[in-house]
N, C-alpha and C positions, 0 to 999 in steps of 0.2 A: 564796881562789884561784878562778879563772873555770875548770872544764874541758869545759862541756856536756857531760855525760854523760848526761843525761836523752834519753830515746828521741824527744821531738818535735825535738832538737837535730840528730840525724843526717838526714843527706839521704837520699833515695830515689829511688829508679831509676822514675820515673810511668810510662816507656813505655821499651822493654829499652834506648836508649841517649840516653836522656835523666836526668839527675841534677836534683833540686830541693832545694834547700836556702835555710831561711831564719831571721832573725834580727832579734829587737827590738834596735834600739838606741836610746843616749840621743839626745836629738835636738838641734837643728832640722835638716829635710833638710838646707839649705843646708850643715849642717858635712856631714854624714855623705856628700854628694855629693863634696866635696870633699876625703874621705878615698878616696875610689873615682879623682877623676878629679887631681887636682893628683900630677906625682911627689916633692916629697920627703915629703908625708904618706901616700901610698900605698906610699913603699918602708919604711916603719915598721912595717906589717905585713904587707903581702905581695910587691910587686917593684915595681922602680925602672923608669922607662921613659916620655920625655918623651912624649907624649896628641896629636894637633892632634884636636879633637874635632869633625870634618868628615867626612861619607862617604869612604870611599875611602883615607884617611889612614893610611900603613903607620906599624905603632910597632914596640918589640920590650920584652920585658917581660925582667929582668934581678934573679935573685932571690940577694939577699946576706944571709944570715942576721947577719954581724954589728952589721946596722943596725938590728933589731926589738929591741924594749926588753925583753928576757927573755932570760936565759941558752941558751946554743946546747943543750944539752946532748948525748949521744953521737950524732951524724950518721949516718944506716943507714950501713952499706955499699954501697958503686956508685954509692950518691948524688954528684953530679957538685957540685963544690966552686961554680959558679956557673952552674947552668943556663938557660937562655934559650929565649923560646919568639917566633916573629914570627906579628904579627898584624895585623890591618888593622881598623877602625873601619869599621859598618856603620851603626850609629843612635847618636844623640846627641841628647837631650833633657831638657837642665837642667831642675830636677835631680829628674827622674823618672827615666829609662831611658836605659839604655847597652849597648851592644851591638857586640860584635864576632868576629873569625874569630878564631879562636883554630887557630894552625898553618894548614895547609892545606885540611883538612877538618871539622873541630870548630867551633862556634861559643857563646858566650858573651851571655846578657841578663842585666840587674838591673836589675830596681825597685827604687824607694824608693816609700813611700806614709806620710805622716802618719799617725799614731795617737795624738792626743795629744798628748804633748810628746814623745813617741818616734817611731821611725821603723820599719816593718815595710821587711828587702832580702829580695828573693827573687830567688835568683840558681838560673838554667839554663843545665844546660853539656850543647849537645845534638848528636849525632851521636858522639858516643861510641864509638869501634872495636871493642873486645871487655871482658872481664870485668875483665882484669889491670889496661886502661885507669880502668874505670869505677873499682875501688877504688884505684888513685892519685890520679885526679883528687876522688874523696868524700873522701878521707883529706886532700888536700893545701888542698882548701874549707873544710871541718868547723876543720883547722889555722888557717888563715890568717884565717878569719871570727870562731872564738875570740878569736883575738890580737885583729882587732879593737872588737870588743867590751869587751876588757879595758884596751883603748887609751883608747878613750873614755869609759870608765869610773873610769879613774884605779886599775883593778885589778893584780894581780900574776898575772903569766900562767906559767906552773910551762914548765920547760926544754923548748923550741919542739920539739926532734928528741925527746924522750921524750913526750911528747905524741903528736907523729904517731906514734910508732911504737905506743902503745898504741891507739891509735884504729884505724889500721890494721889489728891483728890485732881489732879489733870490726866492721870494714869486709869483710875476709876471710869474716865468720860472716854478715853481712846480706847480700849481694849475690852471689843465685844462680848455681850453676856452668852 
């Protein structure tokens, strides 16, 4: 079972509202691009939401838990049965670098870079609001980056909301009040 619990697995805050987080995967870019940018292998592990991969280009990202290949398991409380976040596409750069607005203010980069027959993403999600934001959005990356890892790995990823939810309360303990 995949759960990165290992401390270089967790993301960190490099500058108070910037998140970094990153991840070996199996490779070649070309898949693991295409798990980021195509929607129905991006709603496999994190949210569904047709891409035009152009500047400027409004999407809206559309997250259904009963689509990811791993059991739902107990869903927090308050969590909204199909949340939605709208976004717009800022850089697009098969298949290196992707980047976009995440909501209004927030903003979203990932690389991919060869290593190998593997692929290093280092994913930044920067401008970040306050604290309560940053450990949702750690907890909800650290989540969704697991999954896919264990996606493309052919691994078994243990019940998606028990998961977050214990990552979260280790997200709570890292990321300063």
């Amino acid at each position: 079972m995949n759960t990165h619990t290992k401390a270089e697995d967790f993301g960190t805050l490099i500058e108070p509202t910037t998140l970094k987080i990153e991840r070996m995967l199996p490779g070649p870019i070309e898949r693991v691009w295409s798990y980021l940018t195509d929607n129905d292998l991006r709603s496999q592990w994190f949210a569904s939401g047709e891409m035009t991969l152009e500047p400027d280009a409004p999407f809206e990202f559309v997250w259904r838990s009963d689509s990811w290949p791993c059991e739902a398991g107990q869903k927090p409380e308050g969590m909204p049965d199909e949340p939605r976040m709208k976004c717009r596409m800022i850089t697009c750069e098969p298949p290196h670098n992707l980047s976009f607005a995440w909501g209004e203010k927030a903003q979203v980069s990932i690389s991919l870079k060869p290593v190998g027959a593997r692929v290093l993403l280092t994913l930044l999600h920067q401008r970040i609001a306050d604290r309560s934001i940053a450990i949702g959005v750690s907890t909800g990356w650290h989540s969704h980056l697991d999954l896919l890892v264990a996606l493309l790995g052919n691994e078994k990823y243990p019940p998606f909301w028990d998961q977050w939810s214990s990552l979260k309360k280790e997200y709570q303990q890292r990321i300063p009040n």
